[in-house]
C-alpha positions as CSV (number, residue, x, y, z in Angstrom):
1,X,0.0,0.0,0.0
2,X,2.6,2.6,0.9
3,X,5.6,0.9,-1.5
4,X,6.5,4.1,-2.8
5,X,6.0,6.0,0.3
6,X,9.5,7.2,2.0
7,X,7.9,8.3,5.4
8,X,6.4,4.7,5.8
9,X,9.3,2.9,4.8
10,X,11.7,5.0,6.5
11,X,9.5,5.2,9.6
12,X,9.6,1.2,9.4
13,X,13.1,0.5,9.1
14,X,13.8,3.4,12.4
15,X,11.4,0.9,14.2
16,X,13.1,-2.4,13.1
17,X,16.3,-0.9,14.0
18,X,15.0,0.2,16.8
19,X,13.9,-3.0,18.4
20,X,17.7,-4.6,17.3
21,X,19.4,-1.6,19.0
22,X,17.4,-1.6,21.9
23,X,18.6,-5.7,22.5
24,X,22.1,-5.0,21.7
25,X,22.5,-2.5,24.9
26,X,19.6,-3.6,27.1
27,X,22.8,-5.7,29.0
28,X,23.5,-2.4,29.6
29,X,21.2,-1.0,31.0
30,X,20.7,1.8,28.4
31,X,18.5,3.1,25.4
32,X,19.5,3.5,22.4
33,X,19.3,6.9,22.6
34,X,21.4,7.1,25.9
35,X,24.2,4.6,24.5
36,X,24.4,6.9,21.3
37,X,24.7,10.0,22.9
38,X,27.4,8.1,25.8
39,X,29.5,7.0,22.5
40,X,29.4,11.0,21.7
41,X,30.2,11.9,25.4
42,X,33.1,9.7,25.3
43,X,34.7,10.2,21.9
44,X,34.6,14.0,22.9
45,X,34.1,14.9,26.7
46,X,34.0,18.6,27.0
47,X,31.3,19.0,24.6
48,X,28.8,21.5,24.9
49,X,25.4,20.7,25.1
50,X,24.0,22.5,22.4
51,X,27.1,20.5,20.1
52,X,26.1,17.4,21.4
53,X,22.5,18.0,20.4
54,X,23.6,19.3,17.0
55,X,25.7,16.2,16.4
56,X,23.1,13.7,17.3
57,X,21.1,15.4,15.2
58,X,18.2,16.1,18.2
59,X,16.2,18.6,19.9
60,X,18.0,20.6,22.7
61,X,15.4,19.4,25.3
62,X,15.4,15.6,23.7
63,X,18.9,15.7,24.4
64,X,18.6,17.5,28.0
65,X,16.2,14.4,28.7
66,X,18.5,12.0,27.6
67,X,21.3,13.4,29.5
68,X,19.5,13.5,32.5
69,X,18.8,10.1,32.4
70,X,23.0,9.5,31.9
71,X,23.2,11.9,35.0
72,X,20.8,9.8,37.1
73,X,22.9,6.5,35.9
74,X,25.9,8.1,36.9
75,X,27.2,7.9,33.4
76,X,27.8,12.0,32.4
77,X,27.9,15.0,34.2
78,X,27.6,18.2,33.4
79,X,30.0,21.2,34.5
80,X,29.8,25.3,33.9
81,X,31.8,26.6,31.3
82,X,32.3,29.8,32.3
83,X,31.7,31.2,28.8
84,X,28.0,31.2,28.8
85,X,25.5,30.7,32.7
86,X,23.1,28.9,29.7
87,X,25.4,26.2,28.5
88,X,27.4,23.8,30.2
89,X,30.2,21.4,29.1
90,X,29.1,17.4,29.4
91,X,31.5,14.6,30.5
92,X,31.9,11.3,31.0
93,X,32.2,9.5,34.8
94,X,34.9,7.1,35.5
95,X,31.9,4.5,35.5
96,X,31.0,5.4,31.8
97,X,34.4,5.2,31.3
98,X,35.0,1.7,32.7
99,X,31.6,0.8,30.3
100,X,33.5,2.2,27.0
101,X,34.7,-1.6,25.7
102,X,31.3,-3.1,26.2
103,X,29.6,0.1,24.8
104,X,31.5,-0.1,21.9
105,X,31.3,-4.4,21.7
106,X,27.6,-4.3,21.6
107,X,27.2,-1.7,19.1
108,X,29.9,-3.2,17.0
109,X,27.6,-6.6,17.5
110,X,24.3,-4.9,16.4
111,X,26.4,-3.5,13.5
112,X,27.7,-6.6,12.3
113,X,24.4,-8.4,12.2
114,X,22.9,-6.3,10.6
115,X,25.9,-6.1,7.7
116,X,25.3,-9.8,7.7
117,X,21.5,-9.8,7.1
118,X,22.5,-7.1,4.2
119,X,25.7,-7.9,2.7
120,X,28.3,-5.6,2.8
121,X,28.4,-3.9,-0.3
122,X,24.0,-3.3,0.6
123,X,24.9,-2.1,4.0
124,X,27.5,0.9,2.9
125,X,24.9,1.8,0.1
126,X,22.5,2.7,2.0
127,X,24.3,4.2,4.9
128,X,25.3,6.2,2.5
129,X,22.8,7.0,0.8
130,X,20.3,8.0,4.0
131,X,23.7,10.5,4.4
132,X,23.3,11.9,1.4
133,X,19.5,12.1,1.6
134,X,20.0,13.8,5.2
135,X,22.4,16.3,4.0
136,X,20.1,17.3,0.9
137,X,16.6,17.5,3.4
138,X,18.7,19.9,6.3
139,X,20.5,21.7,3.1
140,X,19.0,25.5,2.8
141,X,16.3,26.7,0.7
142,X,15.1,22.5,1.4
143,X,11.2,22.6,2.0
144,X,10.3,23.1,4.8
């Protein structure tokens, strides 16, 4: 019925990636979302939160919520930066730290079966392309 439709097929991949994301870090203990954004945290601690959101390609207060819910877990803190009373600078806790090897293993896992169900050559064609697509939707003077 919607074949052609890229909303309905887009919006039901998200939702089967979703559930396979969601089983690769519910050992643990995090979303998605929060494992995501704790990759970012750790690849780059200092980052503002406005550049986190930016970079995760979120809402500010979508990625206030899921920082909050790193801060209850103990896995990110946030500190002042001095610059600016409105922003503050987000790092990692020694706990997220200690978690960075099995962060990285299970999304490294969730990646690889999913290359396998695909193929390789499938898999970097359509990363790829949903980059490209991405880049052209955000690009100015796209619709709005």
């Amino acid at each position: 019925m919607f074949d052609g439709c890229l909303y309905f097929n887009t919006g039901a991949l998200a939702r089967m990636l979703e559930r396979e994301w969601t089983r690769a870090f519910r050992p643990l203990g995090l979303t998605p979302a929060q494992a995501f954004m704790l990759r970012a945290i750790l690849a780059r601690p200092g980052l503002l939160q406005g550049e986190l959101a930016a970079g995760l390609s979120i809402s500010r207060p979508t990625a206030t919520r899921t920082l909050d819910g790193l801060a209850r877990l103990g896995l990110a803190e946030r500190a002042a930066t001095g610059r600016d009373g409105r922003e503050s600078a987000v790092r990692p806790t020694p706990r997220a730290v200690a978690l960075r090897t099995r962060l990285s293993a299970a999304g490294a896992e969730a990646t690889r079966r999913t290359r396998q169900r695909l193929g390789e050559a499938r898999f970097g064609e359509l990363v790829a392309g949903l980059r490209d697509v991405r880049a052209l939707l955000a690009a100015p003077g796209a619709a709005p």
